[in-house]
N, C-alpha and C positions, 0 to 999 in steps of 0.2 A: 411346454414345447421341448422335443427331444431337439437336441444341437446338433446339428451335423459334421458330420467330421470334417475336417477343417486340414489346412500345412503346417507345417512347423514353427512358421512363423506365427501364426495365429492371424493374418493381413483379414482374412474373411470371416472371423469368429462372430461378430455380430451382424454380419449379414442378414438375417433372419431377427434382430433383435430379439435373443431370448431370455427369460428368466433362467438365473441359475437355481440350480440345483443343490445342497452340500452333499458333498461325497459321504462323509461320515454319515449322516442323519439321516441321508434321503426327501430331505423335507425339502420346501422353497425357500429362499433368503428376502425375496421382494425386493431381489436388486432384477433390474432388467439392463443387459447390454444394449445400448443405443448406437454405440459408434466408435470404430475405431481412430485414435487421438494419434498415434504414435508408439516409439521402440526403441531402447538402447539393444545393449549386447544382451542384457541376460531375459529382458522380462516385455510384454507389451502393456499400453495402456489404453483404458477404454472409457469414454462417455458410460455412466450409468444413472438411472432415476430409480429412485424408492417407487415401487407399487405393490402395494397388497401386504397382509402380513408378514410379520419375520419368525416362519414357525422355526427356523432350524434354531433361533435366538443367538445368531453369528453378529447383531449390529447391537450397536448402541443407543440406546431410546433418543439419543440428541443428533442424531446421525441424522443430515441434509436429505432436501428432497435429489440434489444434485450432487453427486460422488464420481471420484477417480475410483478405476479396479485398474490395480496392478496385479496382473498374471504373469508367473513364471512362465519363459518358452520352453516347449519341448524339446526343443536344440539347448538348451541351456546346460541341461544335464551331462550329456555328453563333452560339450566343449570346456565346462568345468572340470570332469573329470581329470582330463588330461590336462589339467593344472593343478593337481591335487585341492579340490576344492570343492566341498557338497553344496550343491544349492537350497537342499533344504536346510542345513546350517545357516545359509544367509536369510532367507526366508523369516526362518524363527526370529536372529538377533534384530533384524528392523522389527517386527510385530512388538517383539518383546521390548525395544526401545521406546521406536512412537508409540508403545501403551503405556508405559511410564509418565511420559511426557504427557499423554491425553488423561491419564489420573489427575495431575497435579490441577489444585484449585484455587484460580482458574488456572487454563490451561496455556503455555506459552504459545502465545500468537507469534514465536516466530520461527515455530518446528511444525513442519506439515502433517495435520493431525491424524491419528486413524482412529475409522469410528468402528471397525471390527476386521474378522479375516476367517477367511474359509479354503474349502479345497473343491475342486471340479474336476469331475470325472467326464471326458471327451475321449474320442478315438484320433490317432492320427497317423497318420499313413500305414494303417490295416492296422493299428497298435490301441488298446484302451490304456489311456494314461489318468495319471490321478497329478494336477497342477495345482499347488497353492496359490492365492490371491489374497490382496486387501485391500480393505475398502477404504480410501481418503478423502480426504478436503480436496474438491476441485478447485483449480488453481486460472483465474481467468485474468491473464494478463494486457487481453485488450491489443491493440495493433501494434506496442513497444515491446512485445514478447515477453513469453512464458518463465523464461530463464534467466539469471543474473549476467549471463555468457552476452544474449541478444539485447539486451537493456544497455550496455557499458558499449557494444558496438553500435548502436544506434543512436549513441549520445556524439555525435561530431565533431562539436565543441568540447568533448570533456566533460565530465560530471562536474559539475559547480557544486561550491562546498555545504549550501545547506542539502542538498540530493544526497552530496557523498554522504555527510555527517547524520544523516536518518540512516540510509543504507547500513555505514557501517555500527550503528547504535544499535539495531536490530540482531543486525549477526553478533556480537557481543553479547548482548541478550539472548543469543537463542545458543551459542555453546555455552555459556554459563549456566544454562539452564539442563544443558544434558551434563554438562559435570555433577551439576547437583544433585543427580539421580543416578550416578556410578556408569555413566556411558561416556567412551572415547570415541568419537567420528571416526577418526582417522580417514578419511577422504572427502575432507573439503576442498572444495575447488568450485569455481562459478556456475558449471555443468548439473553441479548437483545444489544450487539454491537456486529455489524457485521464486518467483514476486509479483506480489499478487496486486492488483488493482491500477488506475491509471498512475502516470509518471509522478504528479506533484504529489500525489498520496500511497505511494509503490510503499507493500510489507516484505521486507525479503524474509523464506521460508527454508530454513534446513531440511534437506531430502536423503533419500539414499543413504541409510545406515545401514548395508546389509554388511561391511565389512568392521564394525563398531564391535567396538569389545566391552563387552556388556556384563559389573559387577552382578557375581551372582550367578551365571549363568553357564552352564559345565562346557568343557569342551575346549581345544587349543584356541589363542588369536588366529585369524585367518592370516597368512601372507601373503598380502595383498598391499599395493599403495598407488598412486599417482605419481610419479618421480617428479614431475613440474610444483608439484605440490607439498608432496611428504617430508618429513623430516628425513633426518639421514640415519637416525636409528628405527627407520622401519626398510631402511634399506638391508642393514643387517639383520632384521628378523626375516626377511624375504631369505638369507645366507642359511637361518637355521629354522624353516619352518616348520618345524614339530612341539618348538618350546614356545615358552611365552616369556615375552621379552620384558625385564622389569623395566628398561630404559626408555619403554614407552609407556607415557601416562599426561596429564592435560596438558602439557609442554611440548606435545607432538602437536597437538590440535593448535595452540597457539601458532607455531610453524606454518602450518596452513593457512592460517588466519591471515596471518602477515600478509602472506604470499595474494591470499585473496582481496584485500582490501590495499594491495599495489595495484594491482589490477585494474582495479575500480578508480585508481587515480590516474594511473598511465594509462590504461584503452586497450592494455595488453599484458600476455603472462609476462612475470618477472623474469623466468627461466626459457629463453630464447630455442629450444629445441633437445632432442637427445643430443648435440654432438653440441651443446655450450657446455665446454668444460668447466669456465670460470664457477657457472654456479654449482655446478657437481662436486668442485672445490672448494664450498663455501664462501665464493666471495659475491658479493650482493651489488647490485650496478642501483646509482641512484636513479630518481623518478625522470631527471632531465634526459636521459640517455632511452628513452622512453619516444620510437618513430613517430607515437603520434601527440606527446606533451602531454601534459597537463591541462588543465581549463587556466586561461587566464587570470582568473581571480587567483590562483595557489602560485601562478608566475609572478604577479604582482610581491608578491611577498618573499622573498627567497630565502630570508631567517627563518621563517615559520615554515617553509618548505623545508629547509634545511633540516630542523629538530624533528618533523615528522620522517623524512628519511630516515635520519638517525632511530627512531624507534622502532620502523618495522624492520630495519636490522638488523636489530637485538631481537626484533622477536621469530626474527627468523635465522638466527645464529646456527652454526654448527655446535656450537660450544654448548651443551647441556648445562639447565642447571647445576649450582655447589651442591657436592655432595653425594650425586645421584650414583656416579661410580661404584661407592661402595655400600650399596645395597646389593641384598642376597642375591650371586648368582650373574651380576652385572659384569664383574672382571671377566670372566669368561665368554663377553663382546671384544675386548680391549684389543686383542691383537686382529682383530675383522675390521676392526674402528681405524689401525693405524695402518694396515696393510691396504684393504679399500679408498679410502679416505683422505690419506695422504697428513694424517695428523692435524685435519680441519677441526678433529669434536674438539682437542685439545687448546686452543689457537681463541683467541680475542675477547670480545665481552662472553660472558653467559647470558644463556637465552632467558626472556621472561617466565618466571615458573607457573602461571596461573595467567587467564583470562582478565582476571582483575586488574593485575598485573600492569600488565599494557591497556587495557582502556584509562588505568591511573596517567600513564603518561600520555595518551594520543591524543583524548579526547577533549582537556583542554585546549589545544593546539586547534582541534577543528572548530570549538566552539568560537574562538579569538579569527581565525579566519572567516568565518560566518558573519561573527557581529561585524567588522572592517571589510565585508563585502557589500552587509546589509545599508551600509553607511557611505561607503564609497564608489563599491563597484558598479551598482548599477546607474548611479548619474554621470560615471565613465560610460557607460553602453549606452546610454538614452542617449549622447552623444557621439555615437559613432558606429552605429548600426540602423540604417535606414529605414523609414516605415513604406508599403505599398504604398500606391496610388489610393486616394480615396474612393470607396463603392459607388458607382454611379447609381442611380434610383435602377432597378432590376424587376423582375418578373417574381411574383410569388407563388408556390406552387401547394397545394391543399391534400393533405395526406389524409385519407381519410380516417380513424381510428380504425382496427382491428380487434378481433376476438382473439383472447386467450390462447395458446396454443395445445392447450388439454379442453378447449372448444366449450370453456364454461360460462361460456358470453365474454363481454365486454367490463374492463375493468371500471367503467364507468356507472354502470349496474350495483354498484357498492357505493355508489357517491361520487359527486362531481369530485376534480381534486382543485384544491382552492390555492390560492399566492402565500407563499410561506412554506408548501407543503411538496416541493418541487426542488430537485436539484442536479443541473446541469454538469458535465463531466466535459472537459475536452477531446475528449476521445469520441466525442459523441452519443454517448449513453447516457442516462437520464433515469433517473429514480423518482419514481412519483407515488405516493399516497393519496387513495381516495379511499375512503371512509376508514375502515378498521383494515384494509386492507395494504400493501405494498406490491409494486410492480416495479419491474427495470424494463425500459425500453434501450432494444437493439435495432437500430436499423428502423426504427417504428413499430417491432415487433415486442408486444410486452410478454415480460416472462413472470408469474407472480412468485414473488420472494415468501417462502413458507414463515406465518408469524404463531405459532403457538396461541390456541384457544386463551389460554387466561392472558392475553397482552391484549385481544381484541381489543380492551377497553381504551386501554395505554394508549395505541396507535391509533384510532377512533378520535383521542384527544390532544393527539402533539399538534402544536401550533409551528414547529420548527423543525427542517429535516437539512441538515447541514453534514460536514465533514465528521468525522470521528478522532478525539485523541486518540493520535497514534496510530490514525487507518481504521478505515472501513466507518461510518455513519452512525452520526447520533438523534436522535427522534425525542425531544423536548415537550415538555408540556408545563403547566404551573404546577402541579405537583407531582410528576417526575422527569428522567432520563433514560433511556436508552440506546445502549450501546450496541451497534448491528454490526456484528464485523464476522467475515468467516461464514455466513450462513445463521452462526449464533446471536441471539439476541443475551445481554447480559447487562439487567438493571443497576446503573450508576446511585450509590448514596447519594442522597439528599445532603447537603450540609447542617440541617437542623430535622428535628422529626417532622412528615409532610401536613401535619396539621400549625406546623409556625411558622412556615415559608411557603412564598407562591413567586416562584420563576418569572422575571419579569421579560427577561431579554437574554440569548447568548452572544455574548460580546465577542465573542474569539470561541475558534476552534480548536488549535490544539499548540500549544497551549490550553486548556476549554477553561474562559471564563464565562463566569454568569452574575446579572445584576437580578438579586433577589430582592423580596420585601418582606423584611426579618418581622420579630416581636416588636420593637421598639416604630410606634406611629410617626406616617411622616416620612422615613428613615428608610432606605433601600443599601443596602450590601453589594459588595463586589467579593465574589471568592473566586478562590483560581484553585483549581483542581491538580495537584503535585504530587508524585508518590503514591498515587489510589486514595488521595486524603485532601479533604480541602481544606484552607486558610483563606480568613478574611484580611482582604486586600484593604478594607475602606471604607466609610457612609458616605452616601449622598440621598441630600434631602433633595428629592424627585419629587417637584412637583407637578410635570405634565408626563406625557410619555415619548418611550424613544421611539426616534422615526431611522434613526440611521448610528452604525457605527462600524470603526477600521479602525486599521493599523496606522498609526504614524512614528516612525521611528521607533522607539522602547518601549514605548505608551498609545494606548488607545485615545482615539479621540469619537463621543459620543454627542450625536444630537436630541437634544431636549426639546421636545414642541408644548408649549403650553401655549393658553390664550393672548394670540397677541404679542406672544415673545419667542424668541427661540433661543434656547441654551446650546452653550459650547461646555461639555466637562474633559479634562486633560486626566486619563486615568495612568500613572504609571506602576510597573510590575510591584513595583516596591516602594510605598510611601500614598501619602494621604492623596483621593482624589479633590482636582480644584475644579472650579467653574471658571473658568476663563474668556466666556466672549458672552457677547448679549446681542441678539440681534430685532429691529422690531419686526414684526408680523402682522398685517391686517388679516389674511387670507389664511387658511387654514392651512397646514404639511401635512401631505398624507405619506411621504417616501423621501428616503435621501441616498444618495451614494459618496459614501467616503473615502476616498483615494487617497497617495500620499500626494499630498502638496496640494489638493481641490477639497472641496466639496459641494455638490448641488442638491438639492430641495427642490421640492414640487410639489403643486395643487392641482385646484381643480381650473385647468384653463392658464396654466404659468411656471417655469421655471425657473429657478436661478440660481446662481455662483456665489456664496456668500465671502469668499475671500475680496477683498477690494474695494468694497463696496456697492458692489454691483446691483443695477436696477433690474427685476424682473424681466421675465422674454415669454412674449405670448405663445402657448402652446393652440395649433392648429384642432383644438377640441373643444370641449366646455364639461368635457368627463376629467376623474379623478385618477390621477397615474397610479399602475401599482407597481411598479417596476422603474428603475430609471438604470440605466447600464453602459458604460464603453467597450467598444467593440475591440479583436486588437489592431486595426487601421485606424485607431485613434477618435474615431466618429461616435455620438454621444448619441441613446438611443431612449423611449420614454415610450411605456405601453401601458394602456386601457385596456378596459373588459374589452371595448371596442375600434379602437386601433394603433397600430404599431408607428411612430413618429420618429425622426433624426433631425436631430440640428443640424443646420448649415452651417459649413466649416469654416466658413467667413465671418460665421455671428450673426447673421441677419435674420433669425427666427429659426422656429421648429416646423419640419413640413411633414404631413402626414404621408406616407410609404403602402399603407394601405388600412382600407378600413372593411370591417367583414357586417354583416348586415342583422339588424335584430331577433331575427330568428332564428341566426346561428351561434353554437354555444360562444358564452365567452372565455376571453384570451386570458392566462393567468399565468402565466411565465415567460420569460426571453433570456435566449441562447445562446453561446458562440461555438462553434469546432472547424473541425478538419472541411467539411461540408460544407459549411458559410454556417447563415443565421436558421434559426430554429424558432420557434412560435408555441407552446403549448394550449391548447383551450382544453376546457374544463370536462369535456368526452373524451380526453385521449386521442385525440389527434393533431395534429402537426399542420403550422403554413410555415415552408422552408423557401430559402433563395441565395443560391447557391452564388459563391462569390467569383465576377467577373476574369480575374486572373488568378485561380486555384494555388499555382507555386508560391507566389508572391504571401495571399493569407495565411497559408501555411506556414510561410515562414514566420510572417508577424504574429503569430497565436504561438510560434514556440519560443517566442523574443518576451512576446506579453507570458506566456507560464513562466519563462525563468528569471522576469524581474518580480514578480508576483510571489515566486518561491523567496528570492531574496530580500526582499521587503518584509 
């Protein structure tokens, strides 16, 4: 399809959704524009999907059914000019970076990858121009936004420390990773990290390297910075931008860092505007002085707020590291440094010289604030943040499934999808497996996730479709694992060869443990997955199997069903697992859900709370639950092939809410989000019921995520 010539801004370029073209080759790439996303100053971004060959050979064989194209504007050129600044210069240095970064094996999951890059030849305003693009990782952030900028303002409360402490564990990881590979950012800031996936599982992604000074690669540093952001010796290479400044190297990037991961604590930049002097001066305002605070948990604590102030102000010092002075070419900064500057580089601690640096000091600080959240804060909030009214019995409403939206039928056509093989998102999105296949439902609308021919099998046989170490989904089976994140799938080691282990249960997600069943009869294993490397945690001799397990506290607490008994095992991170409770059983477990402080069990035709003693509560059925779940208005829910039940909140029994009829498919998952409750059967379709007072749910689903996070 020829493109039509289009504005400057490129607002109408995929209007016509077309294949491009490469300018070089003339050939197709098999990328087709779908939609335009969005635009900063220099470049637009667009929706694109793989279709057809890639003869120009511009992608990379692992390259997603679903891609960002970032396109230079034709304005770009211009308006760069007259800042002494080539845009194909920038161009190159991001391609040249994120390929770096997209070589390395595997790839750093928290720099946004590119899977190739070409040029297009389009007219624009009577002009044939030739515009560089690349092709990336689409970044779907879900209703909490795309950006680190939108995530941190829509956090009201504050980011609470296990959110902050992933957040900022990621960015740590993702500048160390371009150090490692001779690139300086130099324009970090929250605008340019992207975060991908919902809130309690958010990857944050480094973006935007077109100003990155890239070992290797010919040609001056750009001058160019953030001034909320940058260090103050990119202030003075902006003074002499023709040379390249020694005084900037990973201790600029540090600078940022700082800067950005205040941000993420306060709710807002450190550097209050162009006309705040003080930081233009060096001097750094602590997190209290911050209009919209901290999260309460980091106020609780004021020592440990205290020492974490204290280190991103070293890490955002004026003061360069020792030494750095008298490297070749550096004195002839010195009088720019003391005339601009006012004698800040000279003046207080030195800054940290390395990424490592300061994660050595911040990160235990976050970790100690986590653990005395995880222990403390939240039975301060269970107390003092109100839960809705409970859901009155409501109207259920019957979504029918849909077809595919490349109209290759119905994902149901591949196999029903069974209980285990489902998993709910708060945001309302839903990932579901039926047969060798994957789909993500939006809105009810499934999208199928591309799985690579040779995993057919893999995914055909996982019994388990849960969270992912470290973001994005893991897909379990007895003898194997993998890793979905990014689009890419990326098979986890076994802990032993797959002919002496068979996966019995994942006990945690990430942390990810698994209780396997080694060489030794009898005898099942607990590894925990650390480092990309597992370690055995522990035996236990299993002799029924698990119906249920969670967190409590440090340690997992696992239910055991065997004939007639039920086991309680106390597994903690570090030291032998015990079996600690016994309970008798006439009636068989087919499901348990384990909370901290509860836990309930269920059969066929009965519930029960095994803390207390507690006698059985007849469930309104005589079918076998496969699901037992609370809601976050606190309301306890228990679903069958054939129908959806709640206990009454007074304890008086289990009432059935609705029940669907034998000849329609059955029910194999239950829901919660933004939308109320959610119902999945086994054809891909949905019975939802939408909660009575919307503001209210909402709030308790972000009350229940963020004790769920802390816990």
């Amino acid at each position: 399809m020829q493109i039509p010539e289009t504005d400057e801004e490129l607002l109408d370029l995929a209007r016509e959704q077309p294949l491009l073209r490469d300018a070089t080759s003339g050939q197709l790439t098999g990328v087709r524009l779908i939609r335009y996303l969005g635009g900063g100053g220099m470049s637009a971004v667009f929706l694109a999907s793989r279709e057809g060959p890639d003869e120009a050979g511009v992608l990379a064989a692992e390259a997603p059914g679903s891609l960002a194209i970032k396109l230079t504007k034709p304005s770009t050129e211009q308006r760069l000019g007259a800042l002494g600044l080539d845009p194909l210069s920038i161009f190159q240095r991001e391609a040249v970076a994120l390929g770096r970064i997209a070589r390395r094996a595997p790839p750093c999951p928290f720099v946004l990858r590119l899977f190739g890059h070409g040029s297009l030849e389009l007219r624009v305003g009577g002009r044939q121009r030739r515009l560089p693009w690349l092709a990336l990782e689409r970044i779907d952030g879900g209703a909490e936004g795309d950006t680190l900028t939108e995530r941190v303002r829509k956090a009201e409360a504050g980011v609470d420390p296990p959110r902050a402490r992933a957040l900022i564990a990621g960015l740590l990881a993702g500048v160390q990773a371009l150090h490692d590979e001779g690139i300086l950012h130099r324009d970090l800031k929250p605008e340019n990290i992207l975060v991908h996936g919902p809130r309690e599982h958010e990857t944050p992604k480094l973006a935007d390297c077109g100003i990155a000074r890239v070992e290797g690669l010919a040609g001056g540093t750009i001058a160019a910075m953030t001034p909320a952001y940058g260090g103050p010796e990119q202030m003075l290479s902006a003074l002499r931008p023709n040379e390249r400044n020694p005084l900037v190297g990973p201790w600029t990037d540090v600078h940022a860092l700082s800067a950005v991961i205040w941000s993420i604590l306060a709710g807002e930049d450190w550097c209050r505007g162009a006309q705040d002097g003080d930081w233009h001066a060096g001097q750094r305002r602590p997190l209290l002085t911050s209009r919209r605070r901290p999260h309460v948990a980091f106020l609780r604590h004021p020592a440990l707020l205290a020492r974490i102030d204290q280190a991103l102000q070293r890490g955002a010092s004026h003061r360069l590291p020792p030494d750095l002075w008298n490297l070749h070419g550096a004195r002839d900064y010195e009088p720019l440094a003391r005339l601009r500057l006012a004698h800040s580089m000279f003046q207080g601690l030195p800054r940290y010289e390395s990424v490592e640096e300061l994660s050595r000091e911040l990160m235990p600080l976050l970790d100690e604030l986590c653990e005395r959240w995880s222990t403390q804060g939240a039975v301060a909030l269970d107390a003092t943040v109100p839960l809705p009214p409970v859901m009155p019995a409501g109207v259920w409403r019957e979504e029918a499934p849909r077809p595919t939206r490349n109209r290759r039928g119905y994902p149901s056509d591949h196999g029903p999808c069974m209980p285990g093989g489902v998993l709910f998102q708060p945001d309302g999105k839903v990932l579901v497996r039926f047969g060798e296949r994957l789909f993500y439902f939006i809105d009810g609308q499934p999208i199928e996730v591309a799985v690579p021919r040779a995993l057919h099998e893999l995914v055909a046989t996982s019994r388990w479709l849960r969270r992912g170490p470290g973001g994005g989904y893991l897909l379990g089976g007895a003898r194997h694992l993998l890793h979905l994140r990014g689009g890419t799938f990326n098979p986890l080691p076994l802990p032993l060869e797959p002919g002496a282990i068979e996966v019995q249960a994942v006990l945690q997600e990430d942390p990810l443990r698994i209780l396997a069943g080694g060489p030794r009869p009898g005898l099942s294993n607990v590894w925990n997955f650390h480092d990309s490397r597992w370690q055995m945690a522990g035996e236990v001799p299993l002799d029924g199997t698990v119906v249920g397990a969670g967190q409590e506290g440090q340690a997992l607490r696992l239910i055991e069903a065997t004939p007639g008994v039920l086991w309680g095992w106390r597994i903690p991170e570090v030291g032998r697992p015990e079996r600690v409770e016994r309970w008798a059983q006439e009636e068989a477990c087919s499901t348990a859900l384990v909370a901290p402080g509860e836990t309930w069990i269920a059969g066929a035709g009965w519930a029960r709370r095994l803390e207390g003693g507690n006698e059985p509560e007849r469930l309104d059925t005589t079918l076998v639950p496969v699901v037992l779940a609370r809601d976050p208005a606190g309301d306890l829910w228990a679903l069958t092939p054939r129908e959806i039940l709640r206990r009454d909140p007074g304890g008086s029994g289990w009432r059935c809410e609705h029940r669907v009829a034998t000849m329609q498919p059955a029910l194999v998952a239950l829901g919660f989000s933004a939308r109320g409750l959610a119902v999945l059967h086994e054809a891909g379709g949905f019975w939802r019921r939408e909660p009575p007072e919307p503001d209210a749910w909402r709030g308790a689903l972000d009350t229940a995520m963020l004790l769920g996070a802390e816990r």
